[in-house]
N, CA and C atoms as an extended XYZ file, in Angstrom:
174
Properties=species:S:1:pos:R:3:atomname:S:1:resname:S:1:resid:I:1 pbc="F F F"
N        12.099      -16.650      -12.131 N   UNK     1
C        10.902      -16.964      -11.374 CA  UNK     1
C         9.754      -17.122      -12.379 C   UNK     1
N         8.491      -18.514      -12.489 N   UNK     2
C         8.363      -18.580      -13.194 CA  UNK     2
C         6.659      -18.115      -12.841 C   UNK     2
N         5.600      -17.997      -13.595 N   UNK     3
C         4.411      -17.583      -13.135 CA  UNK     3
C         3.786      -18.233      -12.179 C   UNK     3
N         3.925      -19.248      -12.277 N   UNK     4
C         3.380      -20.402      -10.954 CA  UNK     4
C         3.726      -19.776       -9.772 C   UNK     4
N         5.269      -19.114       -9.642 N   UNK     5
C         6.132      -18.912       -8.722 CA  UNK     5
C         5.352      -18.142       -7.937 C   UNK     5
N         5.234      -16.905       -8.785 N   UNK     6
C         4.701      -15.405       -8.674 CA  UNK     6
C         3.154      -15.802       -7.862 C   UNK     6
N         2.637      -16.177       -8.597 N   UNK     7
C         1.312      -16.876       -8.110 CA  UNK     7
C         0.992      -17.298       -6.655 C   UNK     7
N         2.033      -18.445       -6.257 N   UNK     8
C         2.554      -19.126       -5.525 CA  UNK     8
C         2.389      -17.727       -4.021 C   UNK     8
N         3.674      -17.171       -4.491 N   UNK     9
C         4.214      -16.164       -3.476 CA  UNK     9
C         3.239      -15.151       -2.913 C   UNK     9
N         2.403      -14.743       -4.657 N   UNK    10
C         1.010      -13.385       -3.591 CA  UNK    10
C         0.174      -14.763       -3.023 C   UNK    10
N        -0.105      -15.556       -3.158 N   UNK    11
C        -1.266      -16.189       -2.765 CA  UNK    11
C        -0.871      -16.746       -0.884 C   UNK    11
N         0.600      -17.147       -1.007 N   UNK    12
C         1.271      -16.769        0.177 CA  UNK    12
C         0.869      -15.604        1.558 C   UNK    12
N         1.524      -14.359        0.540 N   UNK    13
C         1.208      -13.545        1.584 CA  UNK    13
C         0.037      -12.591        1.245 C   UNK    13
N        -1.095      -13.282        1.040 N   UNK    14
C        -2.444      -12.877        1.035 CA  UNK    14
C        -2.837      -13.906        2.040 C   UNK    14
N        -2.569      -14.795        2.238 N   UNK    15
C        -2.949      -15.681        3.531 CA  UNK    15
C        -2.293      -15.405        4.817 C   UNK    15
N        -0.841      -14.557        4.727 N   UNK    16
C        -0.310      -14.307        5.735 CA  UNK    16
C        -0.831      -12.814        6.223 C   UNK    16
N        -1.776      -12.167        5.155 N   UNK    17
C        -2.354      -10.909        5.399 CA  UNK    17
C        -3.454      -11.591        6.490 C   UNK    17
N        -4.143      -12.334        6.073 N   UNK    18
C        -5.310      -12.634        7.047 CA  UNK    18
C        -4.978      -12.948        7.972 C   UNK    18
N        -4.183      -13.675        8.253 N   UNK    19
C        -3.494      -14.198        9.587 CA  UNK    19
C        -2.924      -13.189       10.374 C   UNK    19
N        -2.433      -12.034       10.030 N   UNK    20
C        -2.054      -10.967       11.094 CA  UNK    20
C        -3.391      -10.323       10.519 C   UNK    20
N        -4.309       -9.876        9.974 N   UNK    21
C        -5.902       -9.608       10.618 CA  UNK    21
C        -6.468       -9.869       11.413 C   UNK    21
N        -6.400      -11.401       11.519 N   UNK    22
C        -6.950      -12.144       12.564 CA  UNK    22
C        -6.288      -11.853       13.997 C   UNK    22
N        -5.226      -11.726       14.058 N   UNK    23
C        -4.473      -12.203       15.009 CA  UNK    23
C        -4.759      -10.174       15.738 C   UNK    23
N        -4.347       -9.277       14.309 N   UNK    24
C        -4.790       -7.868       15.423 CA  UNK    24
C        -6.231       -8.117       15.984 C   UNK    24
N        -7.089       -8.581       15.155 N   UNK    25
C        -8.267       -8.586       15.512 CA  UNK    25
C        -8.618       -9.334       16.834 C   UNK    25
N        -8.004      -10.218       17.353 N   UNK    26
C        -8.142      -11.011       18.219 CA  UNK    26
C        -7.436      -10.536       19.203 C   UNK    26
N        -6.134       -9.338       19.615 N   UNK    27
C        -5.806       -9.196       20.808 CA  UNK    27
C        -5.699       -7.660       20.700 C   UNK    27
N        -6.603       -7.365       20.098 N   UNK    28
C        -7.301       -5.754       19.885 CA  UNK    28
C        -6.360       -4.887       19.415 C   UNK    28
N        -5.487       -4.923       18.567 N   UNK    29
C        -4.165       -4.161       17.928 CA  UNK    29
C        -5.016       -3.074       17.342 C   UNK    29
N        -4.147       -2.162       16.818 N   UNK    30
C        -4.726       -0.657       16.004 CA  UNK    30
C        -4.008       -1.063       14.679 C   UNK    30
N        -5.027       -0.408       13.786 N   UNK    31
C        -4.706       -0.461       12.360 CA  UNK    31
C        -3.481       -0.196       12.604 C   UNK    31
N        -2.495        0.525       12.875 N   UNK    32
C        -0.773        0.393       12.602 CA  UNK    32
C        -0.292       -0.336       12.726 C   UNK    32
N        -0.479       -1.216       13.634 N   UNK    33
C         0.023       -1.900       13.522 CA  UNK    33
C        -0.073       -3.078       12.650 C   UNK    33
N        -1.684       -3.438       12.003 N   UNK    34
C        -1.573       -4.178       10.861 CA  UNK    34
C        -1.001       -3.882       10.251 C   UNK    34
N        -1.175       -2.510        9.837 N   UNK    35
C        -0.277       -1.533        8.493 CA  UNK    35
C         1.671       -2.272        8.565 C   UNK    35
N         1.666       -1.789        9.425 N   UNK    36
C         3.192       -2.273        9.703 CA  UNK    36
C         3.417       -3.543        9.387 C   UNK    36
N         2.764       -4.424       10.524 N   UNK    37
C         2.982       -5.700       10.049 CA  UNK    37
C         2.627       -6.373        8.417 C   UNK    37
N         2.348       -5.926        8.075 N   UNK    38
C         2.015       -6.040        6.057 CA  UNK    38
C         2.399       -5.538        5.053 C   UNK    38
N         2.999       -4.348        5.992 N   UNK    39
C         4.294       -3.801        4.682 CA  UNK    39
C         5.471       -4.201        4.623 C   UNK    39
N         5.783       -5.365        5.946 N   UNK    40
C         7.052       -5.726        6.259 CA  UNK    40
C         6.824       -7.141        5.252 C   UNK    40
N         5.290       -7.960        5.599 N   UNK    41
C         5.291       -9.098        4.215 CA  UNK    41
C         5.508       -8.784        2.961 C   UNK    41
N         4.938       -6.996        2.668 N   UNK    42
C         4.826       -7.203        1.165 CA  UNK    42
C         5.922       -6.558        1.196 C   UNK    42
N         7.241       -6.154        2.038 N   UNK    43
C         8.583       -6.224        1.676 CA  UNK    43
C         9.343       -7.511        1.162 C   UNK    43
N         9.102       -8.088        2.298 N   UNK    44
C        10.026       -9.849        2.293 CA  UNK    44
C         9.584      -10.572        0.832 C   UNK    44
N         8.175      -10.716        0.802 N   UNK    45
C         7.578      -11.141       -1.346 CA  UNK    45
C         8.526       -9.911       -2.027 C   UNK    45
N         8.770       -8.880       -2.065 N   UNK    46
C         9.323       -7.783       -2.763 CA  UNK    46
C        11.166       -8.492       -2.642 C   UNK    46
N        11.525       -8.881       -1.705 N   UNK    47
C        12.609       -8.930       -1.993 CA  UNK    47
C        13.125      -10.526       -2.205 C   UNK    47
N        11.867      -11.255       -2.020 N   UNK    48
C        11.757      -12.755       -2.796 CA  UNK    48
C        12.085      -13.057       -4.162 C   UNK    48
N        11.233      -12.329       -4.941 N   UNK    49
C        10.675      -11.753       -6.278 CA  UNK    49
C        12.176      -11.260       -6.687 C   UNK    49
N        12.400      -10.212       -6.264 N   UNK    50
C        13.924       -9.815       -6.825 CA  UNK    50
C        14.924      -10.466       -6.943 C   UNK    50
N        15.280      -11.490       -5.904 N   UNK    51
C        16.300      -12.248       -5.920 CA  UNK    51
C        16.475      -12.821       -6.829 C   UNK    51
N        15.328      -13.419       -7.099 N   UNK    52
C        14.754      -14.650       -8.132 CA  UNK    52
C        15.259      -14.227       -9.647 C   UNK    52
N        15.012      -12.852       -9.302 N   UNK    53
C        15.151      -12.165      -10.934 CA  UNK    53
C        16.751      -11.259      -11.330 C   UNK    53
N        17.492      -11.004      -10.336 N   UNK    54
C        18.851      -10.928      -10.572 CA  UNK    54
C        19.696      -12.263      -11.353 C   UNK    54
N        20.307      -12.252      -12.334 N   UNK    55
C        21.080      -12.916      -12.919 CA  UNK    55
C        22.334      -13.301      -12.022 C   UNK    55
N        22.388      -14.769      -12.300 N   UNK    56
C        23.241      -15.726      -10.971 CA  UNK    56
C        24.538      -15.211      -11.631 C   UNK    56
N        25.871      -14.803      -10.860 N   UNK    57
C        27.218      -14.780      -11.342 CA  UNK    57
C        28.540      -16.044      -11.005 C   UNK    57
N        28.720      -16.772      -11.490 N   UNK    58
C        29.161      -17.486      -11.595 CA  UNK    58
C        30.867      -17.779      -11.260 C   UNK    58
């Protein structure tokens, strides 16, 4: 994965952070549930990132 990649991916789900901000903010959710919903993005980038970086076996 190359830096662009990396780049690429937080800049991703830093836009997908706002978008479930917006979206609790708009049908009156409680911080947990942002919480939740954003640890599950910065899981899915976490296990993006890894894939990328395990060596392919052939």
């Amino acid at each position: 994965m190359t830096d662009g990649d990396r780049k690429f991916l937080a800049r991703l789900v830093a836009s997908h952070k706002a978008v479930i901000s917006e979206e609790c903010r708009r049908k009156n959710l409680d911080k947990s549930e942002y919480f939740r919903r954003v640890a599950r993005a910065d899981k899915k980038a976490q296990e993006i990132e890894q894939s990328c970086m395990r060596p392919r076996r052939f």
